[in-house]
Backbone bond lengths (Angstrom), bond angles and torsions (degrees), N, CA, C in turn:
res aa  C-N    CA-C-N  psi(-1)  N-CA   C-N-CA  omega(-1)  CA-C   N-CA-C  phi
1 X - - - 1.462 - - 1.519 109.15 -
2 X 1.368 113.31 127.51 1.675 123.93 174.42 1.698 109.16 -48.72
3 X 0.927 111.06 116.69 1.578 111.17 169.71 1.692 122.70 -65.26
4 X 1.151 128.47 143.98 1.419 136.49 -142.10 2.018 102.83 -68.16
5 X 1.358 112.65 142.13 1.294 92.36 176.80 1.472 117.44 -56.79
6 X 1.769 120.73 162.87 1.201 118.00 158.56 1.642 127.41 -70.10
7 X 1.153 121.51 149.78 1.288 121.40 171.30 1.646 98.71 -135.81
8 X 1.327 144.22 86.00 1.365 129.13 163.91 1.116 130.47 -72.62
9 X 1.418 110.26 171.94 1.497 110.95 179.44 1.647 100.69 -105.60
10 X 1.284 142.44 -127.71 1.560 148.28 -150.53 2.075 68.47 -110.81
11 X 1.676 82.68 161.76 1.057 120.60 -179.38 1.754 121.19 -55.87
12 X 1.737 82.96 -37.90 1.714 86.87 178.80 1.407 119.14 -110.80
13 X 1.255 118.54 32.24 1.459 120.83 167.52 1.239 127.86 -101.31
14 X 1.268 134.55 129.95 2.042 123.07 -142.02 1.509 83.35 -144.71
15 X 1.215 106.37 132.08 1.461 131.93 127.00 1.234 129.16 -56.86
16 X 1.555 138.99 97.97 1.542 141.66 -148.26 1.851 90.69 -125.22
17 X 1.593 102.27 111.92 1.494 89.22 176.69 1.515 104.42 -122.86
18 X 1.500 126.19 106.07 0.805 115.13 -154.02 1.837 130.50 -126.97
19 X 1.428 93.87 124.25 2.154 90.27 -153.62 1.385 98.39 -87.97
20 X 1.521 111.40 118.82 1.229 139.57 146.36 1.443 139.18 -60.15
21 X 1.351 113.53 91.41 1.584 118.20 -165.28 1.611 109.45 -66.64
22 X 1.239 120.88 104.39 1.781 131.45 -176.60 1.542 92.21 -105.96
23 X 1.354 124.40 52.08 1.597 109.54 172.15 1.259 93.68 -94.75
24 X 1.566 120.06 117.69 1.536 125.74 146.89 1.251 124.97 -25.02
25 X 1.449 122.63 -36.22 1.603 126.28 -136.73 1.989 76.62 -96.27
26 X 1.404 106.38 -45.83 1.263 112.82 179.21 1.287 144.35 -18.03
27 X 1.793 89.10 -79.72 1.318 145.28 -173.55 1.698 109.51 -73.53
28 X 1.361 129.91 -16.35 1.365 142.02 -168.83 1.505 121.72 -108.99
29 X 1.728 107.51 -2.61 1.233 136.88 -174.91 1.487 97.42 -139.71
30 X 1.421 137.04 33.58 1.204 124.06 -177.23 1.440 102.86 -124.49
31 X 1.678 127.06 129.58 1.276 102.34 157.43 1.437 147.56 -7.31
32 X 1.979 84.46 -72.43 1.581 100.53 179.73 1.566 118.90 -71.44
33 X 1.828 120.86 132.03 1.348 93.86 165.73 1.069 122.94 -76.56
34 X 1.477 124.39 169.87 1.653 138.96 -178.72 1.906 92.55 -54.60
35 X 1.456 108.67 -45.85 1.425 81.06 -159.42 1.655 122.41 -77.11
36 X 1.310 97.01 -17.23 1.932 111.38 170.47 1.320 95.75 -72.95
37 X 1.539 152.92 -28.78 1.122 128.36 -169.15 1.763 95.49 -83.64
38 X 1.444 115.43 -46.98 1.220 105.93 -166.96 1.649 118.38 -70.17
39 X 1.196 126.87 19.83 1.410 128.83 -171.35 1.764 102.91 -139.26
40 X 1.666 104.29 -1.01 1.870 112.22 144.68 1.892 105.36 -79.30
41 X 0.766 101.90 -62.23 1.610 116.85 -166.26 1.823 87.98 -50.17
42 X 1.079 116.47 -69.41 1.676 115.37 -151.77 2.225 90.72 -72.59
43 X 0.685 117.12 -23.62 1.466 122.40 177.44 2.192 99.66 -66.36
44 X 1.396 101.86 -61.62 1.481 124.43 161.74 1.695 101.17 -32.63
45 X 1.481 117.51 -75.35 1.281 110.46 -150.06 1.454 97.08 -81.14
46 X 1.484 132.98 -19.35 1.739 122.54 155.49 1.188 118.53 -31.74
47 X 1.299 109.95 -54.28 1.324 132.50 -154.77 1.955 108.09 -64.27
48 X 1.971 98.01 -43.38 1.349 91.77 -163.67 1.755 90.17 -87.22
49 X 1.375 135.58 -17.69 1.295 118.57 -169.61 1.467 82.35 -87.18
50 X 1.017 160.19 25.66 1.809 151.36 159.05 1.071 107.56 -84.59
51 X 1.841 121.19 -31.51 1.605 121.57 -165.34 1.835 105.68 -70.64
52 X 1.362 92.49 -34.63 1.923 95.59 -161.58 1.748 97.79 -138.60
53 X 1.098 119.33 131.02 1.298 123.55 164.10 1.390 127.16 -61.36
54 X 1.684 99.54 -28.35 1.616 97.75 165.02 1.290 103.19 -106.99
55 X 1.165 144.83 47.05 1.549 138.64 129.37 1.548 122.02 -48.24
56 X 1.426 122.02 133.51 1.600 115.94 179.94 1.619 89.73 -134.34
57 X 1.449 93.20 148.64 1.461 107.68 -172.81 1.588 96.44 -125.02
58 X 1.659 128.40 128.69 1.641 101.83 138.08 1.414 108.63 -129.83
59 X 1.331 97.80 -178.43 1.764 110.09 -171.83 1.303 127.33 -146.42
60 X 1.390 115.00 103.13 1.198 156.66 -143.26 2.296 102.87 -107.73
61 X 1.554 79.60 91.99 1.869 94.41 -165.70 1.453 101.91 -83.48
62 X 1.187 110.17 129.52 1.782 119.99 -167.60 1.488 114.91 -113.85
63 X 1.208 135.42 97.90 1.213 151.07 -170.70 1.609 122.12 -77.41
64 X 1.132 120.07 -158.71 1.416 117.83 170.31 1.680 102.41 -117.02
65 X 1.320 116.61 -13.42 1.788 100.78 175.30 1.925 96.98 -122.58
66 X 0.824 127.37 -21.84 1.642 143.51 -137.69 1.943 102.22 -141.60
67 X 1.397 102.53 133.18 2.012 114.17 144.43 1.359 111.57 -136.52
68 X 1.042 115.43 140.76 1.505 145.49 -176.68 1.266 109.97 -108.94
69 X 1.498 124.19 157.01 1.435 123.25 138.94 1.434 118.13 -92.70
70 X 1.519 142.49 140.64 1.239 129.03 -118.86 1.840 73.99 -177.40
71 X 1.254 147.35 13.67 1.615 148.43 160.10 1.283 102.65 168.63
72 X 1.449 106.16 140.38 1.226 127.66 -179.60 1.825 104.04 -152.44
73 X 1.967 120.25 121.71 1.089 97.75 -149.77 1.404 86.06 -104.94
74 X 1.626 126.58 -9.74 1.070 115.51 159.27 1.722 143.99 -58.07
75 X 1.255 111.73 -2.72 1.121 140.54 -158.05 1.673 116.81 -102.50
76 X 1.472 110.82 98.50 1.764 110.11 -161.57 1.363 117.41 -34.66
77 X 1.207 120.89 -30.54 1.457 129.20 174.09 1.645 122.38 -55.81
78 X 1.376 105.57 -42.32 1.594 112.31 162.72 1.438 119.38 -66.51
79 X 1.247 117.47 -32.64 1.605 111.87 177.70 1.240 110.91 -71.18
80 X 1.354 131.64 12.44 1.418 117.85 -179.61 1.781 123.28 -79.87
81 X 0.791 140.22 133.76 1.677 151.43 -159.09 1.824 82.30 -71.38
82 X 1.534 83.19 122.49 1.535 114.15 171.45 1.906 121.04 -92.76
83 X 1.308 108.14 161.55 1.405 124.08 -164.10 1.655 104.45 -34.00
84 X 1.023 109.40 176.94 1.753 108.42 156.62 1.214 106.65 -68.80
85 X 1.716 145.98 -45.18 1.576 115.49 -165.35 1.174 87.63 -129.03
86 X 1.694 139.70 48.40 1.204 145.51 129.44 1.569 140.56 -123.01
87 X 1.527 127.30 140.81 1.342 114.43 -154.53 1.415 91.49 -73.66
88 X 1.558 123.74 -164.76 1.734 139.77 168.31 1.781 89.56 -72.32
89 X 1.304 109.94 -52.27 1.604 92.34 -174.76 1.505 119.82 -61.21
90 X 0.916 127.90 -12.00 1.798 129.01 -149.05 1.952 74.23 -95.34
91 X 1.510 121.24 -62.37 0.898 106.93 -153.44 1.479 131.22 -74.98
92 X 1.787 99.16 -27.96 1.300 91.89 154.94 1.277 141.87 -95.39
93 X 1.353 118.75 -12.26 1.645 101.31 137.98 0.818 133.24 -49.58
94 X 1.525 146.97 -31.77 1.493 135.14 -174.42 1.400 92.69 -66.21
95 X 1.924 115.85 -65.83 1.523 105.58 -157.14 1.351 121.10 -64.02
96 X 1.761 117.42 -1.22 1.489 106.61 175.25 1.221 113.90 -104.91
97 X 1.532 101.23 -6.72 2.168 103.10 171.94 1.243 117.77 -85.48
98 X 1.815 105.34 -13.27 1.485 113.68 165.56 1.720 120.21 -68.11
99 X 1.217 101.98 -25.27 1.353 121.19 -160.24 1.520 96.15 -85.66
100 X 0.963 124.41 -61.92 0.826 130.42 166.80 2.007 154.46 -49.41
101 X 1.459 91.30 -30.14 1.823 123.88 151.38 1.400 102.57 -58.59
102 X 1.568 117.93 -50.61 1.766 123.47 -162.76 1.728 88.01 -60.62
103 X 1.354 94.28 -74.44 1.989 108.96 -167.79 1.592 105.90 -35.91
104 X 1.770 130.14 -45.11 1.480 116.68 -171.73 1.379 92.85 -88.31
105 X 1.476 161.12 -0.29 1.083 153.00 -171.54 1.712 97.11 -93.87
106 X 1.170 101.46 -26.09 1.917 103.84 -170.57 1.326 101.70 -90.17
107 X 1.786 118.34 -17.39 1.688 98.25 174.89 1.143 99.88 -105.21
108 X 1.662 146.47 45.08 1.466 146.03 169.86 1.441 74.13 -102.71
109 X 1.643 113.95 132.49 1.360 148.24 177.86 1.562 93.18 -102.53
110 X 0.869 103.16 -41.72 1.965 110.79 -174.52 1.277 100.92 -162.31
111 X 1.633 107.53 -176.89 1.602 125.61 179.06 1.531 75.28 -92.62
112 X 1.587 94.37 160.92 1.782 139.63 -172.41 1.589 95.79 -86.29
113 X 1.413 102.19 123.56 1.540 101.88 171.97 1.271 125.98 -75.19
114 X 1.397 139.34 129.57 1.596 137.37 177.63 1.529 91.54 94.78
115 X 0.796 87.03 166.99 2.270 119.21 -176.64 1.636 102.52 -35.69
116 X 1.345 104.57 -49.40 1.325 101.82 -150.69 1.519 107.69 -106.94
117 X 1.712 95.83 128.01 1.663 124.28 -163.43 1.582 109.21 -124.20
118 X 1.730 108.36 36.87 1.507 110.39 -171.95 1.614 109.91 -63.75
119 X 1.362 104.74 165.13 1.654 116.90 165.00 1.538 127.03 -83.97
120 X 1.220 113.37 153.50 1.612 121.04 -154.57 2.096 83.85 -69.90
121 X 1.060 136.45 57.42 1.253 118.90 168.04 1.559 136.48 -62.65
122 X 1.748 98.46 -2.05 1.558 88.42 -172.27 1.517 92.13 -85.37
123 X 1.402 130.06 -19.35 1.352 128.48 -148.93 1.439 84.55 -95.68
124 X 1.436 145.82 -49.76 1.272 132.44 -164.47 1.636 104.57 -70.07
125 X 1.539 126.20 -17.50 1.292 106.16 -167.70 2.251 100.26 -99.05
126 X 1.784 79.23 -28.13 2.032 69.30 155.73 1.416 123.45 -46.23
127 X 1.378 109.18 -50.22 1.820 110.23 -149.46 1.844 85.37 -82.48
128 X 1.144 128.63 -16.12 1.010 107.73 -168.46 1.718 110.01 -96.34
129 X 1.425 121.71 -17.79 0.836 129.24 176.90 1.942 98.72 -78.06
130 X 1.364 125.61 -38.84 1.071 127.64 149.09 1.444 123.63 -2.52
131 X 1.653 93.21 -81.99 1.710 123.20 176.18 1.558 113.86 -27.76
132 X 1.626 85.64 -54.42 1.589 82.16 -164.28 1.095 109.34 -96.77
133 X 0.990 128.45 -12.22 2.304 124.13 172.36 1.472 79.52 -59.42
134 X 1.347 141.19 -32.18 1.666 121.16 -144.59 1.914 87.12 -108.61
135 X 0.983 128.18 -14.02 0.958 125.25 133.47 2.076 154.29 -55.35
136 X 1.011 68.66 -24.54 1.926 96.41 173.84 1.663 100.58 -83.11
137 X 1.171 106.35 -25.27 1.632 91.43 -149.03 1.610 88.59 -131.18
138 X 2.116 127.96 38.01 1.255 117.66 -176.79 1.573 100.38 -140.35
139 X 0.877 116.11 27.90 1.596 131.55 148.40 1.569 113.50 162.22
140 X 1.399 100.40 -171.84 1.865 106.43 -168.18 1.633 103.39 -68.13
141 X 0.878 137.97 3.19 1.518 129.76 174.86 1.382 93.70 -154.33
142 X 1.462 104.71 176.90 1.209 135.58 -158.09 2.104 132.75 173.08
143 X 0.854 115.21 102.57 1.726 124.36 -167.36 1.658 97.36 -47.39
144 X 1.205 123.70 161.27 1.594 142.42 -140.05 2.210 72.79 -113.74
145 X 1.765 83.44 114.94 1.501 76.20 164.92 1.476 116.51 -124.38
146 X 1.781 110.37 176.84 1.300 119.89 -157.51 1.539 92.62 -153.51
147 X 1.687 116.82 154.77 1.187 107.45 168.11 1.929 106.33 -116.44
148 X 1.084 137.94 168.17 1.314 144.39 158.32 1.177 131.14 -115.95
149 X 1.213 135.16 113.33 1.572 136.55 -169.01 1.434 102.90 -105.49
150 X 1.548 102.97 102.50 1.584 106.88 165.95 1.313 117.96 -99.23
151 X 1.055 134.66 83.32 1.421 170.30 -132.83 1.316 131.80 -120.44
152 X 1.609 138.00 100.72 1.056 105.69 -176.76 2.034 104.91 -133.27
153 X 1.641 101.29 3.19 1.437 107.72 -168.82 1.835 103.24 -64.24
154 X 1.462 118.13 174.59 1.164 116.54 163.08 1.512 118.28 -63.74
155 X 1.003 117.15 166.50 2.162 136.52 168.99 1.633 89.62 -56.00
156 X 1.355 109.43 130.45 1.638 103.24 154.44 1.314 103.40 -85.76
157 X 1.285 135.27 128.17 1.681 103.67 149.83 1.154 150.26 -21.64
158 X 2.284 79.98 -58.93 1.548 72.62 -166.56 1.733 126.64 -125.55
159 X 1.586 62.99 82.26 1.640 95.16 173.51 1.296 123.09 -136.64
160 X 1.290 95.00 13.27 1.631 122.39 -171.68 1.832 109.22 -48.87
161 X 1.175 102.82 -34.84 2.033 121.20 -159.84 1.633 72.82 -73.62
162 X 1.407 123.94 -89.30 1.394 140.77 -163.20 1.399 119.66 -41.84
163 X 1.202 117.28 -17.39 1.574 105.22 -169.05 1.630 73.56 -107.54
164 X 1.241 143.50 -84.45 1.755 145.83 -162.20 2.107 84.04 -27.12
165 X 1.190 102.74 -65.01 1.612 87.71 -171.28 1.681 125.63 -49.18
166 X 1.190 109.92 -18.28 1.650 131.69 -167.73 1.944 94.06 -84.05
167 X 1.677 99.09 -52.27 1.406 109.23 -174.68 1.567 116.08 -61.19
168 X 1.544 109.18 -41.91 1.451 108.51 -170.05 1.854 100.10 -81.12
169 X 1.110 114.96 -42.64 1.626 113.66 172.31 1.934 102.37 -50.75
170 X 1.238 108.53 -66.47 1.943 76.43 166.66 1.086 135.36 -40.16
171 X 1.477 115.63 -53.88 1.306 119.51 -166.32 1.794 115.02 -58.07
172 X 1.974 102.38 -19.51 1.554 82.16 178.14 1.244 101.73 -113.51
173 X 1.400 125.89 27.16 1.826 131.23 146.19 1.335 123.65 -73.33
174 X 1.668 101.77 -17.95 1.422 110.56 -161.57 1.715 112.74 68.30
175 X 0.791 125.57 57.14 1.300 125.81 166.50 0.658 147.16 -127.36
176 X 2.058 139.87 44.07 0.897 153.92 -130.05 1.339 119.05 -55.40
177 X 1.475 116.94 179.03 1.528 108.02 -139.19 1.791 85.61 -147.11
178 X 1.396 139.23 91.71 1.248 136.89 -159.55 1.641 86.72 -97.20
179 X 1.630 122.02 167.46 1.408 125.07 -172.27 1.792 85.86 178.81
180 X 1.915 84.69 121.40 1.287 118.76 -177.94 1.598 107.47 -122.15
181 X 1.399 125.07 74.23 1.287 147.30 -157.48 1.810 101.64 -79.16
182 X 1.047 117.77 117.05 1.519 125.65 178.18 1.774 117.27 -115.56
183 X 1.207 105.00 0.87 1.932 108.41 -174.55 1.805 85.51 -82.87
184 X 1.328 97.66 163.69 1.646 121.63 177.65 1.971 103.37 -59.60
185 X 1.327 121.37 -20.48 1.502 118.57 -168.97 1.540 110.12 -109.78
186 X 1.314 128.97 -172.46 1.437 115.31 173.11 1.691 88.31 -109.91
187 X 1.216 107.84 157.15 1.337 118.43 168.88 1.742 130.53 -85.31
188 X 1.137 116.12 94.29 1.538 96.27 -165.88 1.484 117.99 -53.45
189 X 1.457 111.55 -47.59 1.402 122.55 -174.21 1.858 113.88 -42.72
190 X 1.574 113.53 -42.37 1.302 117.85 169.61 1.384 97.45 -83.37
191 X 1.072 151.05 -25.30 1.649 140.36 177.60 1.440 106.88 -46.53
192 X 1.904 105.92 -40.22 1.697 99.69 -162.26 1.113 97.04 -107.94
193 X 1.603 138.53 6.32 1.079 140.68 169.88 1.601 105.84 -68.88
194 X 0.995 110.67 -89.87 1.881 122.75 158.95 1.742 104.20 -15.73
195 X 1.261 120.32 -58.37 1.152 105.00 -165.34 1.520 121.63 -79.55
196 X 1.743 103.74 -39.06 1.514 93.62 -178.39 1.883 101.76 -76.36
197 X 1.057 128.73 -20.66 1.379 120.07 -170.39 2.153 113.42 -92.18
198 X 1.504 98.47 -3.45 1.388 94.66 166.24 1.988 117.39 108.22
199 X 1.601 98.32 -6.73 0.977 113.10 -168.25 0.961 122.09 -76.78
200 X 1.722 143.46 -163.37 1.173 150.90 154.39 1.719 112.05 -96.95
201 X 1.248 89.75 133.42 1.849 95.67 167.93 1.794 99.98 -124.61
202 X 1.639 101.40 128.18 1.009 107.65 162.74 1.554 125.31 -143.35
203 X 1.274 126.65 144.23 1.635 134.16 -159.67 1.841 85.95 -119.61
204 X 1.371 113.28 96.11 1.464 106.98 173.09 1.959 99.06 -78.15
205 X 1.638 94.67 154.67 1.592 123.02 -179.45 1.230 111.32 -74.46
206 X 1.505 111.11 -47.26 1.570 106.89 -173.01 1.408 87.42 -138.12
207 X 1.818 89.63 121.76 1.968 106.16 173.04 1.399 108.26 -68.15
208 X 1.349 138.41 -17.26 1.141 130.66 -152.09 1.985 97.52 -85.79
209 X 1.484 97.52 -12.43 1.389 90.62 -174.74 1.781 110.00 -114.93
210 X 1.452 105.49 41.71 1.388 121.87 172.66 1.260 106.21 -28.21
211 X 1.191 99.02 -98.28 1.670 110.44 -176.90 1.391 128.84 -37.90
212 X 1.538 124.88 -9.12 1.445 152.20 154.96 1.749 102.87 -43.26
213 X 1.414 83.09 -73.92 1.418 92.82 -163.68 2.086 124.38 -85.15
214 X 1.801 83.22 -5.82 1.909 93.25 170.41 1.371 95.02 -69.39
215 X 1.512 110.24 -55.87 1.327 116.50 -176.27 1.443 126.57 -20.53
216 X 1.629 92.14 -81.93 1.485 107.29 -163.58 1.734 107.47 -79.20
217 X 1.394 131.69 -3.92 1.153 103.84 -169.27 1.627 90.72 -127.29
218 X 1.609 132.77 -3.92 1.451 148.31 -149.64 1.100 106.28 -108.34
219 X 1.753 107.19 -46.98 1.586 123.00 -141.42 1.768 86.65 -77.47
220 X 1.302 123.67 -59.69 1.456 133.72 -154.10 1.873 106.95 -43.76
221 X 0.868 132.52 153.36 1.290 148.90 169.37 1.364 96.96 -74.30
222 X 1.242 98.35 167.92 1.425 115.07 -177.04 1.727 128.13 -85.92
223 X 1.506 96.15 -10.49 1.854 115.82 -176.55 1.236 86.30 -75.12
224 X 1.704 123.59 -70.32 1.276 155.69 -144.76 1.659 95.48 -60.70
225 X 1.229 122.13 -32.45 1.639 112.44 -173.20 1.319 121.29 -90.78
226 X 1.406 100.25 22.06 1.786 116.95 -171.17 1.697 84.98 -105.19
227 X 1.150 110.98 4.26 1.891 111.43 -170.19 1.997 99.40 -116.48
228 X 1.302 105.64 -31.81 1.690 115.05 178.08 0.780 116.59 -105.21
229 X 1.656 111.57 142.48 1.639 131.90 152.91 0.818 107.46 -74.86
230 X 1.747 106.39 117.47 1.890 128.49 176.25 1.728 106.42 -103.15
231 X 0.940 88.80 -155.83 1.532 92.91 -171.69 1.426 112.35 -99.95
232 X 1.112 139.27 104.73 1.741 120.75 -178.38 1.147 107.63 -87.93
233 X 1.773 88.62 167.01 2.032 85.43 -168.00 1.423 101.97 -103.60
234 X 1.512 110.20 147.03 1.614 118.86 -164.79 1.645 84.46 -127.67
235 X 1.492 95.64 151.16 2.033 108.51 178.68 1.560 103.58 55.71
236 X 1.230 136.16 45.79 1.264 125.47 -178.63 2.071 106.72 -63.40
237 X 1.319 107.26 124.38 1.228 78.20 -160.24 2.334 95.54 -106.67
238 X 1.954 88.50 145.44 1.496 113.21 -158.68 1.234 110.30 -72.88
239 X 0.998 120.15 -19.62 1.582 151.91 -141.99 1.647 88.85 -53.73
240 X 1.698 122.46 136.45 1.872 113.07 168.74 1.411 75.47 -126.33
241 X 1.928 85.35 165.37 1.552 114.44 167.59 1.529 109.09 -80.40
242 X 1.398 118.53 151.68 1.079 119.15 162.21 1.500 128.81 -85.72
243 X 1.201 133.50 136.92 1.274 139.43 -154.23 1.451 122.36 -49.40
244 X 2.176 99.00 -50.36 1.670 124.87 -173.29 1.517 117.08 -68.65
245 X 1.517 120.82 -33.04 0.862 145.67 171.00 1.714 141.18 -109.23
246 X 1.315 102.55 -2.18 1.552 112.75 -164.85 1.442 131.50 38.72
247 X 1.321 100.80 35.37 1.829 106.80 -168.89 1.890 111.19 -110.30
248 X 1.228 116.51 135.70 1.518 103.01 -175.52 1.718 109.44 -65.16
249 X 1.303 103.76 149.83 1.403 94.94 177.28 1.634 119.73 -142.43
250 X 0.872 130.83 157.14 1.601 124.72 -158.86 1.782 106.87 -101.74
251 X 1.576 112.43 -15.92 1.604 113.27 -175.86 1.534 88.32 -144.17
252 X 1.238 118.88 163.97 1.606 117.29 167.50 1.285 107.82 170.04
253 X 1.183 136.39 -155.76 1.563 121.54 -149.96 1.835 101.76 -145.97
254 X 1.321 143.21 80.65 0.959 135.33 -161.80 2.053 122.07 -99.55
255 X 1.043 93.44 151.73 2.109 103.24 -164.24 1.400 77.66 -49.85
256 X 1.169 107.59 176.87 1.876 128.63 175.30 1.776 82.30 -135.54
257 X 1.608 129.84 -0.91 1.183 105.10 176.38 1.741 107.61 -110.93
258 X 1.137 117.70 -39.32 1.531 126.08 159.13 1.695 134.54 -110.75
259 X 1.558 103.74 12.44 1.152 97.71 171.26 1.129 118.58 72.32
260 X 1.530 116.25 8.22 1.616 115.46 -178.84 1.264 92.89 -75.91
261 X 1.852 107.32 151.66 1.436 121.06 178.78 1.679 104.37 -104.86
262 X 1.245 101.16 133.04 1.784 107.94 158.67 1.090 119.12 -137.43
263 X 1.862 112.99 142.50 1.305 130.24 175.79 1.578 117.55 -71.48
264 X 1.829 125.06 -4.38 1.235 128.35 154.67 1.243 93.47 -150.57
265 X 1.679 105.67 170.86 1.089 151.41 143.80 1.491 108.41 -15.21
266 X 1.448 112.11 105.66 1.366 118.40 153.78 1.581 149.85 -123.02
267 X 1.254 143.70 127.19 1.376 127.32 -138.13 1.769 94.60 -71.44
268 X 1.570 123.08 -21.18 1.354 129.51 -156.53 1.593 111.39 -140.57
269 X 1.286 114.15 126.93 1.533 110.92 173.80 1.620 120.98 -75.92
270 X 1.549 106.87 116.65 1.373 90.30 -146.61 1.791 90.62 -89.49
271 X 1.366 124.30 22.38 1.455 105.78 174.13 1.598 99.12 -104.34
272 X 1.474 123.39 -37.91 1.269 119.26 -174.96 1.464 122.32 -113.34
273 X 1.896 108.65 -18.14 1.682 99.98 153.43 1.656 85.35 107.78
274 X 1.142 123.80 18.60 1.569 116.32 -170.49 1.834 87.64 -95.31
275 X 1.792 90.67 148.74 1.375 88.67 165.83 1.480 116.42 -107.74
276 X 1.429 114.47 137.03 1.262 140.50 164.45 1.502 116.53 -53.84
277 X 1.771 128.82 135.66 1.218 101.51 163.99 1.615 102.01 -109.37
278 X 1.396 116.48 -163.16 1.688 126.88 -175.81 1.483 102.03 -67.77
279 X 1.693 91.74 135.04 1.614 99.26 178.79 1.372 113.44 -82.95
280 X 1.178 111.50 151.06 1.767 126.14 -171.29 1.772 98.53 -76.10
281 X 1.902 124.48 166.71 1.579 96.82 179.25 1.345 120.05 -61.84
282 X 1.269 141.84 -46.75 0.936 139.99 -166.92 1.710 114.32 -86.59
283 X 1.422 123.08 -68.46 1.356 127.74 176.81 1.641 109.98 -86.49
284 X 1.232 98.12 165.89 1.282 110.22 -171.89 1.803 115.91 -95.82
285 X 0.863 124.99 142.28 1.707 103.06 -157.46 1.695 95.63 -113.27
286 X 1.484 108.36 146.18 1.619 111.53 -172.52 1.511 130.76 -44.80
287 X 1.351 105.47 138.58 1.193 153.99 43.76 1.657 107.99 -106.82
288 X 1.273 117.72 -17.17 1.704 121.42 -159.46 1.606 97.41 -111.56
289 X 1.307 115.80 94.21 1.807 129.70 164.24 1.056 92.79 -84.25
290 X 1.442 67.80 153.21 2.402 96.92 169.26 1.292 77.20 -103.24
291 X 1.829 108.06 142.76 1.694 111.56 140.67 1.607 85.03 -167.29
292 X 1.501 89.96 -157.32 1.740 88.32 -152.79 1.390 97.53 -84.32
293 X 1.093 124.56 154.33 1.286 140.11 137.89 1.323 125.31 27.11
294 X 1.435 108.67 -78.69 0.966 143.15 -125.11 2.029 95.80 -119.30
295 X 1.241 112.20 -16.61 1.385 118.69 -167.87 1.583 99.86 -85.68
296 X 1.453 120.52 168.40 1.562 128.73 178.49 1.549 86.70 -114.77
């Protein structure tokens, strides 16, 4: 489906939609605590609704079973006059990211078997890509939007289909996809997010200077960065999951009819049902090639 025409407003007014990684499994093995990170970010999002009065921000909290929307500044409920030494945003973000930690902690049935305890990210960058088609298409104008992934859980695999589908549906909205990566590894999945959609990927050095670096490389609009040196991304890494197993893989054997990827040899394509014949020693003979990974 054609995505809605544009109608903008001035050059420097942004739509900031922005997914907040609340994975427990994360956050409990992280240097930084949750609550110093969350008082960079909410300091951050002051900052960008200070630049423009019609700036709208929301924030879309990403769990390990569950995403929510968790602030919305367009939304009469956010304009309400906050504590004495807190803004309207401080407070209702906290009480709905609180609300929200309780609710994905109550659908963990158990801890996640093996290492990896990633966040539901394909689902937070759906709803947010959501947001804004329903934005495009809810009156005659509308602020220049962008999403931000502050991020620090591992890559799921296998979620590999869903998030590339989330990524390429931006990329032909135009809606770039910024990723502010805080786990000990780089993330590939935000590597190719940022890159095929136009964005910034950045892995800051020292967390303690969060809000440093939301600031100066986050805060700017999107006109305005045709004026700055950002960060480009170097080693973006290509790497896909394989379908049978959900594991990244560096060689593997892909359909010539859907492009499904596998880490072996299979007599049957198990996404579209095509049959495979016997692979030759080295290459794989049609419909099912070996090549890398990483190739279309």
């Amino acid at each position: 489906m054609a995505s809605a025409p544009s109608k903008l407003y001035t050059d420097d007014v942004s739509l900031l939609v922005v997914l907040l990684d609340a994975n427990p499994f994360f956050w409990s093995a992280s240097s930084l605590p949750f609550s110093k990170f969350i008082s960079h970010v909410i300091s951050f999002l002051n900052s960008v609704l200070l630049l423009n009065q019609l700036n709208q921000i929301v924030v879309i909290a990403t769990g390990h079973n569950c995403c929510d929307y968790v602030y919305d500044s367009s939304s009469p409920a956010s304009r309400s006059v906050g504590t004495g030494k807190l803004s309207a945003l401080s407070v209702d973000l906290l009480e709905k990211l609180e609300e929200f930690v309780g609710r994905d902690e109550k659908l963990l049935k158990k801890e996640p078997e093996g290492s990896i305890a990633s966040s539901l990210l394909s689902g937070s960058l759906s709803m947010a890509l959501c947001y804004i088609q329903r934005v495009f298409r809810s009156g005659p104008r509308h602020p220049h939007p962008r999403i931000l992934c502050l991020h620090g859980s591992q890559d799921g695999p296998e979620q590999y289909v869903a998030i590339m589908n989330a990524i390429f549906s931006a990329q032909r909205s135009m809606v770039p996809i910024d990723s502010c990566f805080i786990g000990a590894q780089n993330s590939a999945f935000l590597q190719q997010a940022s890159y095929i959609t136009g964005g910034v990927y950045l892995k800051p050095q020292l967390l303690e200077g969060t809000f440093q670096y939301l600031s100066t490389v986050f805060g700017t609009d999107l006109h305005s960065r045709g004026f700055l040196q950002l960060p480009k991304s170097v080693g973006v890494d290509f790497r896909a999951s394989c379908f049978c197993h959900k594991k990244t893989i560096d060689m593997g054997y892909i359909c010539s009819v859907c492009l499904s990827i596998f880490c072996k040899h299979h007599k049957k394509c198990s996404t579209c049902g095509s049959v495979f014949g016997q692979p030759h020693s080295e290459v794989a003979s049609e419909p099912n090639k070996k090549r890398k990974a990483g190739d279309t």
